[in-house]
C-alpha positions as a Markdown table, in Angstrom:
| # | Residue | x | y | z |
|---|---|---|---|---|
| 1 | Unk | 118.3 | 108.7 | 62.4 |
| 2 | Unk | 115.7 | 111.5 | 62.4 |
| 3 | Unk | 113.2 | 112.1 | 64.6 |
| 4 | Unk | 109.9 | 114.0 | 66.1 |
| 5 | Unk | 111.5 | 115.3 | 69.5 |
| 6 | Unk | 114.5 | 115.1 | 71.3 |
| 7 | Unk | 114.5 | 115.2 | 74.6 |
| 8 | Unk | 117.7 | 116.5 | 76.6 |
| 9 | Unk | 118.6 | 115.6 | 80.1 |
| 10 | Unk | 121.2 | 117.4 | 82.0 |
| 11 | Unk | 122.8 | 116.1 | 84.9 |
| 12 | Unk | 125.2 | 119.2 | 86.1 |
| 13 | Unk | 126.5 | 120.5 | 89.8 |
| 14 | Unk | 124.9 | 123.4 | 91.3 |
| 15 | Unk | 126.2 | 126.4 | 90.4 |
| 16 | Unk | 126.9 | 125.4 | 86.7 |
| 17 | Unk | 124.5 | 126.8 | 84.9 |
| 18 | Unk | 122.3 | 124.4 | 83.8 |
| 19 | Unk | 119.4 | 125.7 | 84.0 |
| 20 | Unk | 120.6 | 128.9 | 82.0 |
| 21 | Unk | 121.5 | 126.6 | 79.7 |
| 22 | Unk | 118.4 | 124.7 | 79.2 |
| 23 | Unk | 116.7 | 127.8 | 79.2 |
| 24 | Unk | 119.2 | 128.9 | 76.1 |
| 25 | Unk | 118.5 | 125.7 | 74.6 |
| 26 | Unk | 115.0 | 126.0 | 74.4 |
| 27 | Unk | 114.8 | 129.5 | 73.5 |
| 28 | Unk | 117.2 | 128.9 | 70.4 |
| 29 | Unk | 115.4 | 126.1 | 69.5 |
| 30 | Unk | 112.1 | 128.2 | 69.4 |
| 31 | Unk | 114.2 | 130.6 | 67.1 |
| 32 | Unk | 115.5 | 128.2 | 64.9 |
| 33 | Unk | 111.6 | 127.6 | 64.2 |
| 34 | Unk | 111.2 | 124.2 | 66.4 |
| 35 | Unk | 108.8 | 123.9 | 69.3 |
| 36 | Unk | 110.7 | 123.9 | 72.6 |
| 37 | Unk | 110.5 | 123.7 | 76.2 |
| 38 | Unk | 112.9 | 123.9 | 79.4 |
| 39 | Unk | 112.4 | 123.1 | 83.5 |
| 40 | Unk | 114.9 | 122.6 | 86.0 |
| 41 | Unk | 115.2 | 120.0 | 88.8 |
| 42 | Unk | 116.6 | 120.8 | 92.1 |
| 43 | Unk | 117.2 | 119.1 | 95.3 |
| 44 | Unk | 119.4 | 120.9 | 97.5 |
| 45 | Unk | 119.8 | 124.1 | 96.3 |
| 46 | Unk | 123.9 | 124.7 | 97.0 |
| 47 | Unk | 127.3 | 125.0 | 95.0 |
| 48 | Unk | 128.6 | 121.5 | 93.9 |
| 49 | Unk | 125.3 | 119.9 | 94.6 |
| 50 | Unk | 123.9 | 117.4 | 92.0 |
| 51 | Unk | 121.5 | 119.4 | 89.8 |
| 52 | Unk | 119.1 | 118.7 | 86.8 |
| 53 | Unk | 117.5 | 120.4 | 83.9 |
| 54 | Unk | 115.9 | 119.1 | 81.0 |
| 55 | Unk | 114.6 | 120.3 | 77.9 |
| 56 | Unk | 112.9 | 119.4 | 74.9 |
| 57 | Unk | 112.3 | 119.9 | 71.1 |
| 58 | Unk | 110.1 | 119.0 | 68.7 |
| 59 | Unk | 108.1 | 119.2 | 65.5 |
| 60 | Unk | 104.4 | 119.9 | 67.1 |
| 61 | Unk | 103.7 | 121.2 | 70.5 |
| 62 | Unk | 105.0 | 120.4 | 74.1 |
| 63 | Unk | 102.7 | 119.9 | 76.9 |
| 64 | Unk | 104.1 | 117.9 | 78.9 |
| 65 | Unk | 106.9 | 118.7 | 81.6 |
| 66 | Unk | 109.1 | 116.9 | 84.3 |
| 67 | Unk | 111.4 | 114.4 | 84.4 |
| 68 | Unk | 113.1 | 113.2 | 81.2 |
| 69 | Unk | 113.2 | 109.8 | 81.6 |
| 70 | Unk | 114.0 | 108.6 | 78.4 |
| 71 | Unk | 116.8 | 111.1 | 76.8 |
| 72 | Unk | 118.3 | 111.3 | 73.1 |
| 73 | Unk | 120.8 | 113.5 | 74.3 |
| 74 | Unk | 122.0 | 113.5 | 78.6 |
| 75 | Unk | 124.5 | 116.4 | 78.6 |
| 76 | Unk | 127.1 | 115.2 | 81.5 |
| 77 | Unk | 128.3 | 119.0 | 83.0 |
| 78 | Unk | 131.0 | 118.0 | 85.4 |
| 79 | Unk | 132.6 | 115.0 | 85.7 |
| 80 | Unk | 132.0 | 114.0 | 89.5 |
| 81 | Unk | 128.1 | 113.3 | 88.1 |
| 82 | Unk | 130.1 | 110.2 | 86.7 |
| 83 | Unk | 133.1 | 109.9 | 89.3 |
| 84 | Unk | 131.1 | 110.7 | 92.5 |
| 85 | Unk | 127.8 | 109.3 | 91.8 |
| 86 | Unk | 126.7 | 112.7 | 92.1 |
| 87 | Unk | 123.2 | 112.3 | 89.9 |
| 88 | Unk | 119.6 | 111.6 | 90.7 |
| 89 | Unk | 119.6 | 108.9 | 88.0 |
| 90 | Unk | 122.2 | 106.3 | 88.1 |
| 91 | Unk | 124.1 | 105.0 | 85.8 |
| 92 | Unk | 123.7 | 108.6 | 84.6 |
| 93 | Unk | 122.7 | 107.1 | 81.4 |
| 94 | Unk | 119.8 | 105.6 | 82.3 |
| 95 | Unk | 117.1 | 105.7 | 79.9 |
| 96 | Unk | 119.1 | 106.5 | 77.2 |
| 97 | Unk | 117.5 | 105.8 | 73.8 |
| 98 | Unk | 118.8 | 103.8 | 71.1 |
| 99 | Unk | 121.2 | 105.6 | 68.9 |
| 100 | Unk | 121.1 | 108.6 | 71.6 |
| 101 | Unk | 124.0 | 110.9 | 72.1 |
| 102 | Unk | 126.1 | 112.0 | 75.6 |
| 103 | Unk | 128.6 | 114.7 | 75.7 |
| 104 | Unk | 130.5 | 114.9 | 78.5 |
| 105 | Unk | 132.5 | 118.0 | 80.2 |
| 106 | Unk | 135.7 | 116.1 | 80.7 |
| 107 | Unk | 139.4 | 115.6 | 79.1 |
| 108 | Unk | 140.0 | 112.2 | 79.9 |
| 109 | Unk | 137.5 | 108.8 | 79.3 |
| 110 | Unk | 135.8 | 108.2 | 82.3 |
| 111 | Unk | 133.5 | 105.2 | 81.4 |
| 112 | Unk | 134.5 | 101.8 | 82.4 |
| 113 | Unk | 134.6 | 98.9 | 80.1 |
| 114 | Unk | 131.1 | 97.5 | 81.4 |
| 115 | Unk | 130.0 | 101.2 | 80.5 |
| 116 | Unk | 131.0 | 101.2 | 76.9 |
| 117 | Unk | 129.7 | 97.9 | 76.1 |
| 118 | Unk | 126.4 | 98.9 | 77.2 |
| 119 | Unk | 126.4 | 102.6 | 75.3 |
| 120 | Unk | 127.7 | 100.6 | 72.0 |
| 121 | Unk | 125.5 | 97.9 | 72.1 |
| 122 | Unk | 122.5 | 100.4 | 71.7 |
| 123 | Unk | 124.4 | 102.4 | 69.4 |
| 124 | Unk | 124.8 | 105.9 | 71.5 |
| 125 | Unk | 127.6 | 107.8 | 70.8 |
| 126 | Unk | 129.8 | 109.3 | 73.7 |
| 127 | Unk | 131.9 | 113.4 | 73.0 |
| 128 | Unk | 134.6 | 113.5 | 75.8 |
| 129 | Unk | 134.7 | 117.3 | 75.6 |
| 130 | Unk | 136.8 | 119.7 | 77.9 |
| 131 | Unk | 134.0 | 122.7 | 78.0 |
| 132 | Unk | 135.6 | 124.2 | 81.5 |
| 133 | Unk | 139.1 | 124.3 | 79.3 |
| 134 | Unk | 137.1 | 125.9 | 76.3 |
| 135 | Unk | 135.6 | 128.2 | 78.4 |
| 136 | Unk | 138.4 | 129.6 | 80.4 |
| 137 | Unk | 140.5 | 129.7 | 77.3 |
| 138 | Unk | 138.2 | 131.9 | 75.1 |
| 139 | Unk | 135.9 | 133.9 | 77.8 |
| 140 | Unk | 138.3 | 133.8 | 80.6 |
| 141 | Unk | 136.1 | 132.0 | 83.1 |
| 142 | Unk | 134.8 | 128.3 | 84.0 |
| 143 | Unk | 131.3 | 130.3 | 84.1 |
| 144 | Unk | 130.9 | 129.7 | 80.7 |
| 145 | Unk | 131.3 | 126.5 | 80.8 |
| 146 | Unk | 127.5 | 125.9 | 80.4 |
| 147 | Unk | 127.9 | 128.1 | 76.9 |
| 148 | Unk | 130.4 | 125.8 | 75.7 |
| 149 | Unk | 128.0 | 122.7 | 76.5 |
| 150 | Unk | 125.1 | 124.8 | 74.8 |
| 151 | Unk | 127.3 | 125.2 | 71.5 |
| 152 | Unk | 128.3 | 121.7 | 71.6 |
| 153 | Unk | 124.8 | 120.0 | 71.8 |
| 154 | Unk | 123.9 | 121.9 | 68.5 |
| 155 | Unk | 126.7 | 121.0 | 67.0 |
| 156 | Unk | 126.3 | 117.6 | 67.3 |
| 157 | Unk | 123.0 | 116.7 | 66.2 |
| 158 | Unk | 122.3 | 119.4 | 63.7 |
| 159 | Unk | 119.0 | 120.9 | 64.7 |
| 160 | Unk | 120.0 | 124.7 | 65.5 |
| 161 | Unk | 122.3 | 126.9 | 63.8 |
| 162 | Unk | 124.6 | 129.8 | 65.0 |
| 163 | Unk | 122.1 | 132.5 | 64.6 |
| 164 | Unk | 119.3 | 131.2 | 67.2 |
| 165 | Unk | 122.2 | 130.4 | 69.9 |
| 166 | Unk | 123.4 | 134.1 | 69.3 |
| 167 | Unk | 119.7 | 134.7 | 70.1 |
| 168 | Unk | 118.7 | 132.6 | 72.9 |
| 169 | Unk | 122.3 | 133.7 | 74.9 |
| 170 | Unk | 121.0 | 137.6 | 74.0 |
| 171 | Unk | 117.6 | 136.9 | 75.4 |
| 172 | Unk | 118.7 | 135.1 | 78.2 |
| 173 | Unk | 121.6 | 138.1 | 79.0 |
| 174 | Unk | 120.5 | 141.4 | 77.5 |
| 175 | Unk | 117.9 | 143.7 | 78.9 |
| 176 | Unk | 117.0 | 146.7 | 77.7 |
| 177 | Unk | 118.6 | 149.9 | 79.0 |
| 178 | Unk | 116.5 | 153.0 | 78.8 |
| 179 | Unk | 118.2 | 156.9 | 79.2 |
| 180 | Unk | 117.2 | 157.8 | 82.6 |
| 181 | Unk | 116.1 | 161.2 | 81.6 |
| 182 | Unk | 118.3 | 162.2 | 84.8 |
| 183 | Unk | 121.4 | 162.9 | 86.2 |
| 184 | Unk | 124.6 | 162.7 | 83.7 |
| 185 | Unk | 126.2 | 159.9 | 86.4 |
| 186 | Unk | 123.4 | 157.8 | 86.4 |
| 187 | Unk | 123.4 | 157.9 | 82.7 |
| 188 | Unk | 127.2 | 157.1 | 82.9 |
| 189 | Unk | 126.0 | 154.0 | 85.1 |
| 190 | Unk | 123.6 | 152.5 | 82.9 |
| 191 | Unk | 126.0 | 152.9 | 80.0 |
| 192 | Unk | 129.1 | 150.8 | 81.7 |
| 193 | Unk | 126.2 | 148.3 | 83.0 |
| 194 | Unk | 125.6 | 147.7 | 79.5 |
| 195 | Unk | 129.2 | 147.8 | 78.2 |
| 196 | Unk | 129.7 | 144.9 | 80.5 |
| 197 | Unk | 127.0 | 142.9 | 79.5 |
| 198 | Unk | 128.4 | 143.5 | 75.7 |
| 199 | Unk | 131.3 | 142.0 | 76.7 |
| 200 | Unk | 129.6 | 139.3 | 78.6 |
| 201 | Unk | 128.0 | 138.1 | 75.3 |
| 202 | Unk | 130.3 | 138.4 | 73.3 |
| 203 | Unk | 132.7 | 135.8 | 75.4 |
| 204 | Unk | 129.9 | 133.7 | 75.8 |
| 205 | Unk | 128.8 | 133.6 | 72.1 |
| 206 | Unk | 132.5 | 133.0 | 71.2 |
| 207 | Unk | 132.9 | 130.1 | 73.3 |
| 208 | Unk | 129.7 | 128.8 | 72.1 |
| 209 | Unk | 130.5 | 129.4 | 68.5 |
| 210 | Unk | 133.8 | 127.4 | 68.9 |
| 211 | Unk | 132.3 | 124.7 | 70.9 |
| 212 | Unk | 129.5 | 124.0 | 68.1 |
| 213 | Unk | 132.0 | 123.8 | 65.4 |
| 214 | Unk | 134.0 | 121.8 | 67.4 |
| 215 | Unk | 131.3 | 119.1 | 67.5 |
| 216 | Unk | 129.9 | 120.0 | 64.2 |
| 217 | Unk | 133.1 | 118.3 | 62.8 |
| 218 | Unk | 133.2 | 115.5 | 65.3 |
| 219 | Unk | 129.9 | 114.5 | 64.5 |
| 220 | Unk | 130.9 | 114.1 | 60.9 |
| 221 | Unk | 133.5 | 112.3 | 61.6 |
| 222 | Unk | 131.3 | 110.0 | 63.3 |
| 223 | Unk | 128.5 | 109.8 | 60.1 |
| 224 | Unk | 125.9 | 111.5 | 62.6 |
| 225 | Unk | 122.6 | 112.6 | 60.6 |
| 226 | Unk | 121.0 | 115.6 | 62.1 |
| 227 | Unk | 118.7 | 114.8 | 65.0 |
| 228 | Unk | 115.9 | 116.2 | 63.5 |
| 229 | Unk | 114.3 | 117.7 | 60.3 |
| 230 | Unk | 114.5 | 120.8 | 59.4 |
| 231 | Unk | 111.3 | 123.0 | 61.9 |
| 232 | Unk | 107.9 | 123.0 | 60.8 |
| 233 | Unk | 105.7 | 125.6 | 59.5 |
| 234 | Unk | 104.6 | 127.0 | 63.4 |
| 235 | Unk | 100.5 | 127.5 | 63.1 |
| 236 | Unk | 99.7 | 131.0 | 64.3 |
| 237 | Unk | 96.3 | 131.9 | 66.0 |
C-alpha cells in the first residue's frame, strides 16, 4: 500500500532522543528528495518522563504541524510507554491507520491478546526490535538507541535509503570547525573536538546502518511494499 504522506508518531521517555531523531528523520527524508517535517511534544521536561515527537513526509508540501493524530507509523522508544502507561495517547496505538506499522524498542512481546486482535484486524504490522541491545552492542552506548529506531523506520517502509540517513545524522552532529588562526593548543583543541565527533558518527551511522537492514529484511519477510513512491520532482522558486 503506497501512499501521499506518512505521518510518524513517536511516543519515547525523556532523555531518549526523540526529538533528534525526528529531527534526523525529516532531514533524511528532505535528502532523499521527499518533503518533510519534524516538532516535538513535551510535557514535563525530565529524564524517564513520557515524551513525543512527530514527523511527517510527503509527496507535496507540509504546512501543517502538531499533534499526529492519525499515524502510519508510531515508533514505540521504550517499553514502559506500553508497560507503565507512560504516553499522552492511550492505547499508544491510537489512531493508527489501516495497514500502519509500529516498531517497538523491546525484546520480548508486550501486547496482550485484546491488543493483537485489534492491530490485525486493521491489518498493522507490529517489529518487536531490541534498539537499546543494538545500540550498546555496535556504538557502545544506550544513547544511540534513537539511531537504531531511525535506521529501523527506513528499513521498514522503504522510503529513504542509506545515503540521506548518513546525511541527516551528519547534519544533525557535525559542525564546521574552522583553524583558529591562534595559538597551536587551541588548534590542538578544536582538532580532538572534532576527532570525537568523527567517532560519534561513525557509531551512530553503524548502528543505524545495521538497524535498517535489519528491518529491510524483516519487512520482506512480511510482503511490505514501500510506504511511499519514489520523491517527486521538488519545484524550485
Amino acid at each position: 500500500m503506497t501512499r501521499r504522506r506518512v505521518n510518524v508518531r513517536m511516543p519515547a521517555l525523556g532523555g531518549q532522543g526523540a526529538v533528534t531523531a525526528a529531527h534526523i528523520i525529516a532531514t533524511a527524508a528532505d535528502y532523499e528528495g521527499y518533503y518533510a517535517v519534524s516538532n516535538p511534544f513535551f510535557g514535563a521536561e525530565k529524564r524517564m518522563a513520557p515524551a513525543e515527537s512527530y514527523a511527517r513526509i510527503g509527496m507535496e508540501p507540509i504546512y501543517d504541524r502538531g499533534e499526529v493524530v492519525y499515524p502510519d507509523v508510531i515508533m514505540v522508544f521504550h517499553p514502559q510507554v506500553i508497560t507503565m502507561g507512560k504516553s499522552y495517547t492511550m492505547p499508544f496505538y491510537s489512531g493508527i491507520k489501516r495497514k500502519g506499522l509500529i516498531i517497538i524498542n523491546t525484546e520480548e512481546d508486550l501486547l496482550t491478546e485484546e491488543d493483537k486482535e485489534r492491530l490485525e484486524g486493521i491489518e498493522v504490522k507490529v517489529f518487536n526490535f531490541p534498539a537499546t541491545r543494538f545500540a550498546i552492542d555496535i556504538a557502545g552506548t544506550e544513547l544511540s538507541t534513537n539511531m537504531a529506531m531511525i535506521g529501523a523506520l527506513f528499513g521498514a517502509i522503504g522510503a529513504v535509503g542509506l545515503e540521506a540517513i548518513e546525511e541527516g545524522i551528519k547534519s544533525r552532529f557535525l559542525k564546521k570547525f574552522v583553524a583558529s588562526g591562534g595559538t597551536a593548543s587551541l588548534d590542538s583543541a578544536l582538532e580532538r573536538k572534532f576527532k570525537k565527533k568523527l567517532e560519534l558518527i561513525e557509531k551512530n551511522l553503524n548502528t543505524a546502518k545495521a538497524a535498517y537492514e535489519l528491518a529491510q529484511r524483516w519487512s520482506q519477510e512480511q510482503g511490505l511494499e514501500p510506504f511511499l513512491p519514489p520523491p517527486p520532482k521538488k519545484v524550485t522558486v
